[in-house]
TORNU-107953 format. One record per residue (C-alpha): residue in three letters; z, y negated, x. Coordinates in Angstrom, 2 decimals. Last residue first. Example, Ala and Ser with C-alpha at 12.3 -4.5 7.8 and 13.67 -1.06 7.14 Angstrom:
# TORNU-107953
<site><type>SER</type><up>7.14</up><north>1.06</north><east>13.67</east></site>
<site><type>ALA</type><up>7.80</up><north>4.50</north><east>12.30</east></site>
END
This chain:
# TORNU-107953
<site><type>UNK</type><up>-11.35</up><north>30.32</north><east>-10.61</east></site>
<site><type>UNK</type><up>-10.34</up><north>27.27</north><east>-9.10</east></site>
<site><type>UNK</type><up>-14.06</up><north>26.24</north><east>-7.79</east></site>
<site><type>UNK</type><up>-15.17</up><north>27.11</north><east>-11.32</east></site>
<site><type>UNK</type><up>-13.92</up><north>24.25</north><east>-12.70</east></site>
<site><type>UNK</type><up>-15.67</up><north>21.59</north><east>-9.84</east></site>
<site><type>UNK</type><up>-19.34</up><north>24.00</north><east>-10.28</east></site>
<site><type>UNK</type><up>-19.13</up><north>23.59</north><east>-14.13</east></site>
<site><type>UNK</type><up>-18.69</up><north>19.66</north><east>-13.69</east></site>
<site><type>UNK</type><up>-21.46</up><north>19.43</north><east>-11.52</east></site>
<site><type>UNK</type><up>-23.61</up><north>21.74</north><east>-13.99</east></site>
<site><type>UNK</type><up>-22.68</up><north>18.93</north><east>-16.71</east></site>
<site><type>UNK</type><up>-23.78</up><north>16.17</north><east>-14.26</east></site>
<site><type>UNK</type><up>-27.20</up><north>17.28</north><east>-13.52</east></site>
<site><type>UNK</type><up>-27.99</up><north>16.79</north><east>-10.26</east></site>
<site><type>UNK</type><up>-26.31</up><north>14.46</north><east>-7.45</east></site>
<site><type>UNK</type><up>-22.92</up><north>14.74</north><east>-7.39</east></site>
<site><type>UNK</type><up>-22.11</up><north>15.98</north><east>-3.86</east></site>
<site><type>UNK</type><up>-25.00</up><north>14.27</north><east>-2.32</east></site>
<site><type>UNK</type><up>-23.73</up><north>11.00</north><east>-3.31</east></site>
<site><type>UNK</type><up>-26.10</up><north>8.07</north><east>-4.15</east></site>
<site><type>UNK</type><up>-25.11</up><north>7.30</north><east>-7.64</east></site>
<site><type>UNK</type><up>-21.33</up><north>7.46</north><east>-6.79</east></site>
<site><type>UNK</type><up>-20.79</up><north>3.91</north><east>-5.80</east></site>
<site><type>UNK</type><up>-21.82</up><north>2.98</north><east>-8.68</east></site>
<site><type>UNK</type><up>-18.97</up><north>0.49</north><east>-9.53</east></site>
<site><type>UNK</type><up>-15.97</up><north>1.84</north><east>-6.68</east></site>
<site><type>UNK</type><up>-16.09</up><north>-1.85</north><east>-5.36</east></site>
<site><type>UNK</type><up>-14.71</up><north>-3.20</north><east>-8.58</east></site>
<site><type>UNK</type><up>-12.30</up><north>-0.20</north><east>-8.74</east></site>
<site><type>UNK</type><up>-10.65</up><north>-1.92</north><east>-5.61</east></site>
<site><type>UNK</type><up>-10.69</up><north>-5.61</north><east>-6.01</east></site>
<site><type>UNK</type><up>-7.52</up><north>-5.76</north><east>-8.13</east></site>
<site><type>UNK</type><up>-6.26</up><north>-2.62</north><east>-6.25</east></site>
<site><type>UNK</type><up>-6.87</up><north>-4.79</north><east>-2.72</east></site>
<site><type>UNK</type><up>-4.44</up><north>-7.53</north><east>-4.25</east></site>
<site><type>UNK</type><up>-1.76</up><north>-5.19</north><east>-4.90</east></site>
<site><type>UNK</type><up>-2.07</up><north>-3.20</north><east>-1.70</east></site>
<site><type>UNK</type><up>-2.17</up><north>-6.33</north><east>-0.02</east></site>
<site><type>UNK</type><up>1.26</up><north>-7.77</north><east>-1.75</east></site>
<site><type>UNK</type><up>2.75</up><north>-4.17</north><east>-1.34</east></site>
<site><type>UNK</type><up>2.13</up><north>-4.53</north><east>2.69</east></site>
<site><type>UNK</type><up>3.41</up><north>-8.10</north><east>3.11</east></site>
<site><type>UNK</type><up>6.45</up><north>-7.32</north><east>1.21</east></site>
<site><type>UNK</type><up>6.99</up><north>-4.51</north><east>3.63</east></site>
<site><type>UNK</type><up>6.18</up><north>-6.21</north><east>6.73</east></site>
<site><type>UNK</type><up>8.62</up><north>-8.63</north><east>5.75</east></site>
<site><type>UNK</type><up>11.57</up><north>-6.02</north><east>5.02</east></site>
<site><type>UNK</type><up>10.66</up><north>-4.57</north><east>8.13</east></site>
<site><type>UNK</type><up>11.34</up><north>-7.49</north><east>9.28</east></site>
<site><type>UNK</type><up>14.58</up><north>-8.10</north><east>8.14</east></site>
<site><type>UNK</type><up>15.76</up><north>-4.73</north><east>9.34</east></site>
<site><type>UNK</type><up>14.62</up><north>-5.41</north><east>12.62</east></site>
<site><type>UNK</type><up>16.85</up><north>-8.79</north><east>12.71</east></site>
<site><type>UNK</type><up>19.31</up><north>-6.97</north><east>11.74</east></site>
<site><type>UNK</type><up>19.68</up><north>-4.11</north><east>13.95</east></site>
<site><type>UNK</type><up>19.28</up><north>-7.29</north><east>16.64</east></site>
<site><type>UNK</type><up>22.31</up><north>-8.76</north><east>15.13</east></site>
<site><type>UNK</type><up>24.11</up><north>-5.60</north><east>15.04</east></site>
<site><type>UNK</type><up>23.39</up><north>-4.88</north><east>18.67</east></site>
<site><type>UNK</type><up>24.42</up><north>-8.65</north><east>19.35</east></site>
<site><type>UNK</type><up>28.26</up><north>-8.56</north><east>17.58</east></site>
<site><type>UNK</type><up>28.30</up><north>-10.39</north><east>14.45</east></site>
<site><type>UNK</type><up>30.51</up><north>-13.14</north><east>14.63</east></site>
<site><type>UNK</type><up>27.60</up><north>-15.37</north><east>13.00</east></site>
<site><type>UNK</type><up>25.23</up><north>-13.05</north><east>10.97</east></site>
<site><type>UNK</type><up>26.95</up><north>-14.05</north><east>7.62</east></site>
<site><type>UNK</type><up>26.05</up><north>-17.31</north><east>8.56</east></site>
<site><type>UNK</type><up>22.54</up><north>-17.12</north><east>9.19</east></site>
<site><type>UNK</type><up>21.91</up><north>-15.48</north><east>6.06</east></site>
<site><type>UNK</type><up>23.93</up><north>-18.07</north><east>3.73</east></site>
<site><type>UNK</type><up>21.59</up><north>-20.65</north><east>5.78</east></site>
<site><type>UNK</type><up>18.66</up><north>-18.69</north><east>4.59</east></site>
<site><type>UNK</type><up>19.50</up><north>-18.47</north><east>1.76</east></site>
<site><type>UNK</type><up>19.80</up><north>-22.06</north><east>1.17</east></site>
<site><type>UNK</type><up>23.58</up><north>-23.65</north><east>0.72</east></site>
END
């Protein structure tokens, strides 16, 4: 027996409302898995994209060690 088979019988006798609560549930569960399978693929691609994509920002441009002493001393 497939899974999905197994599935669709333990939904038989079910009364409707819980059918339909499980129906949603199953696709959230889809939407889900489709949503951690982008994420994963778009983090593969992601720091590619990030590659110099600094070098035209106004909020680091100028000498990098007086950046970095203007970020600390923002918490002081």
């Amino acid at each position: 027996m497939t899974i999905q088979e197994r599935i669709l019988k333990a939904s038989e006798g079910l009364p409707e409302a819980v059918q339909v609560e499980l129906l949603d549930f199953a696709e959230f569960l889809r939407l889900r898995y489709q949503a951690v399978t982008c994420r994963v693929a778009a983090k593969e691609d992601s720091l590619a994209t990030l590659f110099g994509g600094l070098e035209k920002s106004e909020t680091f441009k100028g000498d990098p060690v007086e950046i970095q002493r203007g970020l600390r001393d923002e918490w002081n």
